[in-house]
N, C-alpha and C positions, 0 to 999 in steps of 0.2 A: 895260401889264404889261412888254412889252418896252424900253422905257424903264428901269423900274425895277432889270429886268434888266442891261439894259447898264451902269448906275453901278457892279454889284457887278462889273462886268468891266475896271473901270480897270486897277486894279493890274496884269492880267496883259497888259491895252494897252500900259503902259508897261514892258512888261519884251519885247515884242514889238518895241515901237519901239527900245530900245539895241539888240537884234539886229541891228534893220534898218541901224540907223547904222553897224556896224562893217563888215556884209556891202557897204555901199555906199562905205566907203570901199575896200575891197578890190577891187570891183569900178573905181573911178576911178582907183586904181593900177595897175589891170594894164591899163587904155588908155595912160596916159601914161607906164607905161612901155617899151610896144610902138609908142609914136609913132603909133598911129591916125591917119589921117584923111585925108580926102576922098575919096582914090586909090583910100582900099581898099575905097568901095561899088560901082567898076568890076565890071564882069562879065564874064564867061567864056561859050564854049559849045564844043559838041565835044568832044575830049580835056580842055580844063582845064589845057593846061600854063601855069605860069608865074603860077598865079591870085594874087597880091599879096596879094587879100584875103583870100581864104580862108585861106591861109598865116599873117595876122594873128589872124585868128578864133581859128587853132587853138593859137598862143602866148598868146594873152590865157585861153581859156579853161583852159589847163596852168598861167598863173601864179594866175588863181583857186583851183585847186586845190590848189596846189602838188605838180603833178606834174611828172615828166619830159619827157613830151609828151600828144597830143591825136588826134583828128581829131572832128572836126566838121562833116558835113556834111548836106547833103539828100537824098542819096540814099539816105540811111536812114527807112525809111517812118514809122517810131515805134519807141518803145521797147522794145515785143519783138522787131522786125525787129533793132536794134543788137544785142540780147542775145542774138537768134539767130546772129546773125554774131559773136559775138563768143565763145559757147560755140564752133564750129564751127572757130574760129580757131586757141584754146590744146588742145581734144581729138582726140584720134587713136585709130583704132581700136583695142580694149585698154583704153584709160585709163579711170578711173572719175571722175564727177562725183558731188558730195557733198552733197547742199542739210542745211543745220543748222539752218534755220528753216521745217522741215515740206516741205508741199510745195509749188514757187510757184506764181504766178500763171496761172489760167488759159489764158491764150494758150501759155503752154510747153508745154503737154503732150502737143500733138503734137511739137513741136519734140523735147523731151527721148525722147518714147517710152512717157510713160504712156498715153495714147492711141496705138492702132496707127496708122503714118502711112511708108508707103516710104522720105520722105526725111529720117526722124527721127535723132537723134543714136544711138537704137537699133538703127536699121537699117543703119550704121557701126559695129555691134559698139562702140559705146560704151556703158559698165555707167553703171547710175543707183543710189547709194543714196540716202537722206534720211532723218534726225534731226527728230524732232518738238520744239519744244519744252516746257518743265516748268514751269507756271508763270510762262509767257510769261518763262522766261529761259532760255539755253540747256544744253541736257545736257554738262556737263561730262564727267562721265563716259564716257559716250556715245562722246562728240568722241574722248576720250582713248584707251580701248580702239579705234578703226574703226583711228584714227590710229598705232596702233601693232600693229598686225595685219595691216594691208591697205596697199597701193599707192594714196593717193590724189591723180590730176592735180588737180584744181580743185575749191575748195569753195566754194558758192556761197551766198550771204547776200544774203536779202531783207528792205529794212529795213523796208518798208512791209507794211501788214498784207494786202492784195490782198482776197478777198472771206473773208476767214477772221476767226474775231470774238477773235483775238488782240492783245496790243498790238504795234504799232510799235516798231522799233529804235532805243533814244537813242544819242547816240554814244559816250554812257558807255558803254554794255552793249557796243557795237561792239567798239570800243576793249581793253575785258577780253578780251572771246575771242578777238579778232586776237592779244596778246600769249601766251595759251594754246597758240593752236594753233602760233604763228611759234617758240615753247621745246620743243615736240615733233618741228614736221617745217620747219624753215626754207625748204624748198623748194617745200612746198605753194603754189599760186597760188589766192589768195584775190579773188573774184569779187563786187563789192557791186554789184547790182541799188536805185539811187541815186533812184528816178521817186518822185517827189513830199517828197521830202526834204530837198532842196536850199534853202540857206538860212534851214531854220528854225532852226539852230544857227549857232554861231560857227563852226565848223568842220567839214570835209566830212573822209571817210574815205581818204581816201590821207594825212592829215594823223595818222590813227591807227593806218596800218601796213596798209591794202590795198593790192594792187598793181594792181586795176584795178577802174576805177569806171565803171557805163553808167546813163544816163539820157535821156528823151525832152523836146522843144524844146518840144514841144505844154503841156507842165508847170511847172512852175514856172522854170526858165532861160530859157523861151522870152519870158517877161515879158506872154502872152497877145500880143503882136507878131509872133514868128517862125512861118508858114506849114506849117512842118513838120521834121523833120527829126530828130537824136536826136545825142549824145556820147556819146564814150569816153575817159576819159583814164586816166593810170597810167606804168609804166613803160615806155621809151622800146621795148625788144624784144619786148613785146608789143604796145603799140601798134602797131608794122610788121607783127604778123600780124593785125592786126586790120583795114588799113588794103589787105593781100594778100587777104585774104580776099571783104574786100566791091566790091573791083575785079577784078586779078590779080595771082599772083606776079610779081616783076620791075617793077610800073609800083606797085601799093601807093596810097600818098599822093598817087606826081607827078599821078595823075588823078581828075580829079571836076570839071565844071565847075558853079561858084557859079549861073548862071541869074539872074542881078539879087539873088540872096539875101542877099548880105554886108548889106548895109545895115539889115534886117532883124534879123538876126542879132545883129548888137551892138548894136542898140538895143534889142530884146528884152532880152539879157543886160542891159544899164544898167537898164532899169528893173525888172529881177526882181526887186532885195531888194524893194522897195516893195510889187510886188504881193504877192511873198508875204506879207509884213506886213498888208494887206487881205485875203486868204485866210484867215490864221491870225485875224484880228481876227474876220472871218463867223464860223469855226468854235470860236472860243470864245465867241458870243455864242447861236449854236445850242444849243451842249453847255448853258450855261447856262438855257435858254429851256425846250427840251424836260424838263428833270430837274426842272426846276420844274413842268412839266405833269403828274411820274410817269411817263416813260417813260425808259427803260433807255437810258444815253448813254455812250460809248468815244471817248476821254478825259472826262474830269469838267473843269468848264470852267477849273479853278485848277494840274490838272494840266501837267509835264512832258511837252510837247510833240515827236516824232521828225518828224514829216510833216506835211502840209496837211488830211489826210483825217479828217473825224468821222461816226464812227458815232453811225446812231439806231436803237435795235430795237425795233420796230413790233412785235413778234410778230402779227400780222396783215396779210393779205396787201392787204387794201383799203389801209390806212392808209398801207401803202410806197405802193401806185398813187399815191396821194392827193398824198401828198408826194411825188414826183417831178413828176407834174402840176402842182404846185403853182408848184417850182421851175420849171416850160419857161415857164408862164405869165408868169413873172417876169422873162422872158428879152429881151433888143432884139432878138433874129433869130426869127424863128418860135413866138411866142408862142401864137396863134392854132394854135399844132397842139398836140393832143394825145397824146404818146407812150401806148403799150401794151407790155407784153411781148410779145417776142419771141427765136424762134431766131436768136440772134447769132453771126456766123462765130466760132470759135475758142473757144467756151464750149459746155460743157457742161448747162448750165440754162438756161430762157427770162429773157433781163435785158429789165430797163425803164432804160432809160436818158434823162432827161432833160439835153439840151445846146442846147441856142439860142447857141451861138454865133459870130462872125465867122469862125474857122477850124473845120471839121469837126471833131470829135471833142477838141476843146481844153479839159482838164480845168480847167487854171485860170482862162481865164476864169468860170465858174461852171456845175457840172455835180454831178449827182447821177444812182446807178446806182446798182443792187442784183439778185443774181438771185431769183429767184421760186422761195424756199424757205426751210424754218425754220432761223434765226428770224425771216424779215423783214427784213432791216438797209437802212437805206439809209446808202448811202457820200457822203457830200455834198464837194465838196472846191473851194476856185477863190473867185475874184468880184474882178477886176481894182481894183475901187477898193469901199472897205467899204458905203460907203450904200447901194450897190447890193446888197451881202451881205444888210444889213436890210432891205429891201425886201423881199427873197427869200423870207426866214425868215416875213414877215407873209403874202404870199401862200400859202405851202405852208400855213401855219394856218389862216388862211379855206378853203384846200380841205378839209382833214382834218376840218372845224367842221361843214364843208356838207356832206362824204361821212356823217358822224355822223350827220346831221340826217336825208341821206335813206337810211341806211342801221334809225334811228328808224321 
């Protein structure tokens, strides 16, 4: 069956593969044309002055973008850590933070204040409001009245769906509202929360009018290679509060030391478009698999793609276990363990989270999570090279077959 499935998935194969093609030549141009090499997998420790590679890391990764600058480093723990540092950087007591695509991602909420939390961006007398969206598109409306009523620092835009059974941000849609909001308040600073999105398009969002873009290393830039670590890129004066922030004022950027990570780093970066070309392949061979079985799938497997991430809605709580279980078994690291729900630091619901992989918590290698509630959804996202993706999808179906059987 799954055979027969993956033939009806050619077409959107090869529409996956010209992405991959263009994002990897973009990526071979901005090595040669920063002169990469050999020197700059040297390491650092201590302060970090003077780190050559890093310094390269963070120019290769600004001409990907095509931003003004960068920073990139390890001392960012993941991609809420950078987001957190990176709200904390452009807000100041007074200022309001705007989310226009409801409200984000779990891990924020103590950050922002919707969760009570001392050292939250609340507890700096910084205001939160948030825009839901209509239709999985954005309130225009909405936008328009806050934006010409109120005083707003930063608006922040998530393009990924997080645990919300919304769709994902194309760069079309991006694109539209950055031009919106940029004809009303040109001064507003637009904030795109960028984690799992990277390279499934031709083009990233500073390319359509944000001024700063954050993303974590563990996802698809890391290329399932790089150890840890997370970006920001954007314009050049915010990136130096960004870069004060998560060191100190007056030192910024000159410190950070690499730790043996550069080499890592841009090897990750090189092989990204690929793997995500193999993530996207999994997840349109999933969305395809499962909607043939009758169960409820986000994106549908022919659709326009924003991220790596496919929903599956179980509406039932065994069948999410099933299929996360499914998925660890499938896994080269810790197969032989069986995850459960649980209370996860930073979330509000008990998640199951199945990850078997080489680096802790590394989405794109192949990872699947959900929290334990309706409807169900498992968020499946990763798998470093595709046959391993199907591999995956055939084991989570034997568990679901076999949960059936002795749920029978």
């Amino acid at each position: 069956m799954i055979d027969e499935m993956e033939k009806e998935c050619l077409e959107q194969f090869k529409l996956i593969d010209d992405i991959c093609f263009c994002n990897s030549e973009k990526v071979l141009k901005a090595f040669q044309e920063n002169s990469v090499s050999e020197t700059h997998f040297n390491s650092t420790t201590g302060y970090g002055y003077n780190d050559a590679g890093r310094d390269v890391i963070e120019k290769v990764f600004a001409k990907v973008f095509k931003a003004e600058d960068a920073i990139v480093r390890n001392q960012f723990i993941s991609g809420s850590h950078a987001l957190s540092v990176t709200l904390f950087a452009l807000l100041r007591p007074n200022d309001t933070l705007l989310s226009i695509t409801g409200k984000p991602y779990d891990t924020l909420d103590e950050v922002i204040g919707i969760v009570d939390n001392s050292s939250s961006l609340k507890s700096f007398n910084v205001k939160y409001e948030q825009i839901d969206l209509i239709d999985n598109d954005f309130d225009y409306k909405k936008i328009e009245d806050v934006l010409k009523n109120k005083k707003i620092k930063v608006i922040e835009i998530q393009r990924s769906k997080g645990y919300s059974t919304r769709k994902s941000i194309t760069i079309d849609k991006l694109e539209k509202v950055i031009k919106f909001i940029k004809n009303i308040d040109s001064k507003v600073i637009i904030m795109i929360d960028n984690c799992y999105c990277e390279f499934v398009s031709t083009k990233e969002p500073i390319e359509v009018g944000a001024d700063i873009v954050v993303g974590s290393l563990i996802k698809n830039l890391g290329g399932g290679i790089a150890p840890n670590g997370a970006y920001v890129v954007g314009k050049k004066d915010l990136i130096n509060l960004v870069g004060e922030r998560l060191s100190l004022p007056g030192e910024g950027k000159e410190v950070g030391p690499s730790l043996g990570i550069n080499k890592y780093l841009l090897q990750g970066l090189f092989f990204a478009p690929s793997v995500v070309a193999s993530s996207l392949k999994t997840a349109v061979l999933a969305s395809k698999v499962f909607e043939n079985l009758g169960y409820d799938v986000e994106p549908k497997y022919n659709e326009e793609r924003a991220d790596i991430v496919q929903n599956i809605i179980f509406h039932n709580e065994d069948k999410l276990i099933k299929f996360c279980q499914g998925i660890q078994a499938a896994s080269p690291i810790d197969s032989y363990v069986e995850p459960i729900p649980w209370d996860m630091p930073g979330y509000q619901d008990k998640v199951i989270m199945a990850a078997g992989t080489f680096t802790q918590g590394s989405s794109i290698e192949l990872s699947c999570d959900g929290p334990i509630r309706e409807p169900y959804i498992a968020y499946l996202q990763g798998s470093l090279m595709y046959p391993y993706g199907k591999l995956a999808i055939m084991k989570a179906l034997e568990y679901i077959k076999r949960g059936c059987h002795e749920m029978k």
